[in-house]
MIZAPA-885819 format. One line per 5 residues: number of its first residue (from 1); for each residue x, y negated, z negated of C-alpha. Coordinates in steps of 0.5 Angstrom, whole numbers, plus 2048, in hexadecimal, padded with zeros to 3 digits. Example, Ala and Ser with C-alpha at 12.3 -4.5 7.8 and 13.67 -1.06 7.14 Angstrom:
residues 2
1> 819:809:7F0  81B:802:7F2;
This chain:
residues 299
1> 979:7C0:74D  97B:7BC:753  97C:7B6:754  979:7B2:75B  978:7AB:75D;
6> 971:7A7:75B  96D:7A8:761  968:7A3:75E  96D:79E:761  96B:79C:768;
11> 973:79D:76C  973:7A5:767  96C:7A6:76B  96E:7A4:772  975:7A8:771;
16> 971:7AD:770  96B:7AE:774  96F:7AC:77B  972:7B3:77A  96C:7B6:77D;
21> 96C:7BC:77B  96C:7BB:774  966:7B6:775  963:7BC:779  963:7C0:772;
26> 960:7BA:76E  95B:7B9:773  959:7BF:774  959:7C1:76D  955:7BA:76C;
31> 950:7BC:772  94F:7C3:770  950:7C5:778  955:7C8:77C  959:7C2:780;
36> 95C:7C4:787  95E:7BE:789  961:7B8:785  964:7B2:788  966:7AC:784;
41> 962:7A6:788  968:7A1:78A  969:79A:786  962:79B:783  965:79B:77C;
46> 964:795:778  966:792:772  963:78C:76F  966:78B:768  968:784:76B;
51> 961:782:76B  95F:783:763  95E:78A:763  960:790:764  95E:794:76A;
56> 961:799:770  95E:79D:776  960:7A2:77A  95C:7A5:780  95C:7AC:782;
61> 959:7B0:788  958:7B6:787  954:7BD:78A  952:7C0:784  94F:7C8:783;
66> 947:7C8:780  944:7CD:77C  941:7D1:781  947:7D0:786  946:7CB:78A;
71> 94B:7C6:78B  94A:7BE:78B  94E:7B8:78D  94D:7B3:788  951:7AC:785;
76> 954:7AC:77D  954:7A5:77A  959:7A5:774  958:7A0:76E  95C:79F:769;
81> 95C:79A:764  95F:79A:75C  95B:793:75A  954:792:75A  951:78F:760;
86> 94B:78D:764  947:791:768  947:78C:76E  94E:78E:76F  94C:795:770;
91> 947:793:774  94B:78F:779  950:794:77A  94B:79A:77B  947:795:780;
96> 94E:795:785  94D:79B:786  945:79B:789  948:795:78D  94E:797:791;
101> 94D:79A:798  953:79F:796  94E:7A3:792  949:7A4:797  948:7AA:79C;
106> 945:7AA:7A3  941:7B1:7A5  93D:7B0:7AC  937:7AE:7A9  938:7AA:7A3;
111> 93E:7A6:79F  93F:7A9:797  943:7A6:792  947:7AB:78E  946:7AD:787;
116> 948:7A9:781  94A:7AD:77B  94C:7A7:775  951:7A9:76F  953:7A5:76A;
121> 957:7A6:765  956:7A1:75F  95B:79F:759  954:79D:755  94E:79F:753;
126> 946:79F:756  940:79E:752  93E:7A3:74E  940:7A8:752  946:7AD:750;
131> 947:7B3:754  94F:7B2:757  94C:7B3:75E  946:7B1:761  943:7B3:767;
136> 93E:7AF:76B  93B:7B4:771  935:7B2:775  930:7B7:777  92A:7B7:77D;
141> 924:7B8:779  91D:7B7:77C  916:7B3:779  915:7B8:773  91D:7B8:772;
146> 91E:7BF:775  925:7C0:778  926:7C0:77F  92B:7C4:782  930:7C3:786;
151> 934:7BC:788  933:7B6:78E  939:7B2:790  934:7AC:791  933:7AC:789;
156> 93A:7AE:787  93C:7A8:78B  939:7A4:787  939:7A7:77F  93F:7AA:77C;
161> 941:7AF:775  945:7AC:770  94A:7AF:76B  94D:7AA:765  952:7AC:760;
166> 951:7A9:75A  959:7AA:757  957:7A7:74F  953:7AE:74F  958:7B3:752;
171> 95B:7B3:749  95F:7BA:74B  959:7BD:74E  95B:7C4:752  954:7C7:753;
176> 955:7C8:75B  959:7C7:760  959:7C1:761  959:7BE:75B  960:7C3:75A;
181> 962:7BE:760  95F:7B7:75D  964:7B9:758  969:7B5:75B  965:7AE:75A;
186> 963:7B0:753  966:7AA:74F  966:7AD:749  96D:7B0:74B  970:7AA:74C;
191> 977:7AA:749  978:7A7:742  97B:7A1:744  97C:7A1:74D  975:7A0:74F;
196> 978:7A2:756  979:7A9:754  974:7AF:753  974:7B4:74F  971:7BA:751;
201> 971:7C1:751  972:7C6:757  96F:7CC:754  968:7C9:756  96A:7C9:75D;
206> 968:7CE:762  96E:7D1:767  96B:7CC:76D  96C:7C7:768  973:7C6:768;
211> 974:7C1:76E  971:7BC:76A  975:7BC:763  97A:7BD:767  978:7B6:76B;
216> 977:7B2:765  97E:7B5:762  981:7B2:769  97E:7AC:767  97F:7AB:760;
221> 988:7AB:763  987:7A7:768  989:7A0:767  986:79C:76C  97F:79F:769;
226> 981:79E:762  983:796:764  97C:796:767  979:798:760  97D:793:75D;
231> 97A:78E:761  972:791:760  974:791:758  976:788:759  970:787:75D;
236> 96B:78A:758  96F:786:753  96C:780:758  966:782:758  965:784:751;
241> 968:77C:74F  963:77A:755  95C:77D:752  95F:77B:74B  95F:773:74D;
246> 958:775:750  955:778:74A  957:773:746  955:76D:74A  94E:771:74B;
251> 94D:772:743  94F:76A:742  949:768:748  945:76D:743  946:76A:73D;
256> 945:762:740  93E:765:744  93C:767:73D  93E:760:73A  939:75D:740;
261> 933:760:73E  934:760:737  935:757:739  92E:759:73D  92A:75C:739;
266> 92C:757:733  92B:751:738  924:754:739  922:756:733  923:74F:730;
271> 91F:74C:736  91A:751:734  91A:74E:72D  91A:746:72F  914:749:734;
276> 910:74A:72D  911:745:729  90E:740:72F  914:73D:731  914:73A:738;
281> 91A:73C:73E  91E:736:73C  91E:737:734  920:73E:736  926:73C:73B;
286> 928:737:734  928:73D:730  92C:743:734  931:73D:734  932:73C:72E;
291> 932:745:72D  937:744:733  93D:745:72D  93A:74B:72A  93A:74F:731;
296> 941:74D:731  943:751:72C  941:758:730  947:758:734;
């Protein structure tokens, strides 16, 4: 067994994703192509815990090798987030990406965007769905829902495929390759004690592994990274008290809206009542005055 530093921290997951060979092998495995080219895009990594969540992005561009031989230049988004969040976040971040001028190609004839292919690596659950890894692939069909072949750049402008990485449903699963890889994510093996440190054991990972773990173990020593976790584990700490405060506040406005209606439905059923018994609105006023004290007693 060795011991690795938590990639599931956001200054662990940069560490080791800068160095580009170890995120050709992760994304390469995760991708299921052969990567020719990696470049880590500059200064497009984000860390937004400071805003009330948890989300980090990096960027990549990429030549990637296709089944049938061909290679093709494509943009990876990288997301990572360890708390529940909205998928506006998601969205917004993706939509850059379709905006920025930097990710167009000019030809002779026309302008095309580059392709995107977004990966996000959650710390929570979706839905129902409980494969670890879940890919989202577009195909070109026609009218009676029969696949077309072949690719335009015009609709690969415009659509991109999907992978998400769902950490909760890893549970030690070493089925394949990459599951063997996602291996250093599984938070079952997290140290008793030191949530900043991995448990994991090196027998599942193949010999062009190795680059990973051994980034992870650099990054488990390094202190400039282990202060950095330190400081992610105290913001959660604030987060945590932050949604605590919220929790609360919204179960006390649930239980006051409840005592409303409860007021309501009373005030209407004894106007229904007075209503009945023929009496006109100025004895109905008179008697809900004298029934204020018994509306009282519901606060």
């Amino acid at each position: 067994m060795t011991l690795i530093a938590n990639p599931i921290y956001d200054s662990v997951f940069k560490y080791m994703m800068e160095d580009e060979r170890v995120a050709n092998i992760l994304l390469s495995a995760l991708l299921k192509k052969e990567i020719l080219e990696l470049q880590v895009r500059p200064h497009e990594y984000t860390n937004v815990q400071r805003t009330g969540i948890s989300l980090f992005r990096m960027d990549f561009s990429a030549k990637i090798r296709d089944e049938k031989g061909e290679e093709h230049l494509v943009l990876i988004e990288l997301q990572k987030t360890w708390l529940p969040t909205e998928t506006l976040r998601f969205r917004q971040y993706l939509g850059t990406q379709y905006l920025s001028r930097e990710n167009m190609r000019q030809e002779p004839d026309s302008q095309y965007g580059l392709p995107i292919i977004s990966i996000y690596i959650l710390g929570h659950t979706l839905g129902e769905l409980k494969e670890p890894v879940i890919y989202v692939r577009r195909r070109y069909l026609d009218y009676e829902d029969n696949v077309i072949e072949g690719k335009d750049k015009f609709i690969e402008s415009l659509t991109h495929d999907s992978i998400i990485v769902q950490i909760p449903f890893l549970q030690r699963r070493t089925r394949n390759r990459l599951e063997r890889l996602l291996h250093i994510f599984d938070q079952n093996c997290r140290l008793k004690g030191d949530d900043h440190l991995l448990e994991v054991d090196e027998n599942l990972f193949q010999a062009e592994d190795a680059l990973v773990l051994n980034r992870l173990l650099k990054a488990g020593v390094a202190p400039e990274v282990r202060r950095s976790m330190d400081v992610e584990d105290e913001i959660l700490s604030e987060i945590e008290a932050r949604d605590t405060v919220i929790m609360q506040k919204d179960q006390l406005i649930q239980q006051k809206d409840q005592a409303i209606q409860q007021k309501d439905q009373l005030i209407r059923n004894m106007i229904q009542v007075l209503e009945q018994n023929g009496l006109d609105e100025q004895q109905i006023a008179q008697n809900l005055a004298l029934s204020v004290e018994q509306i009282r007693k519901l606060k």
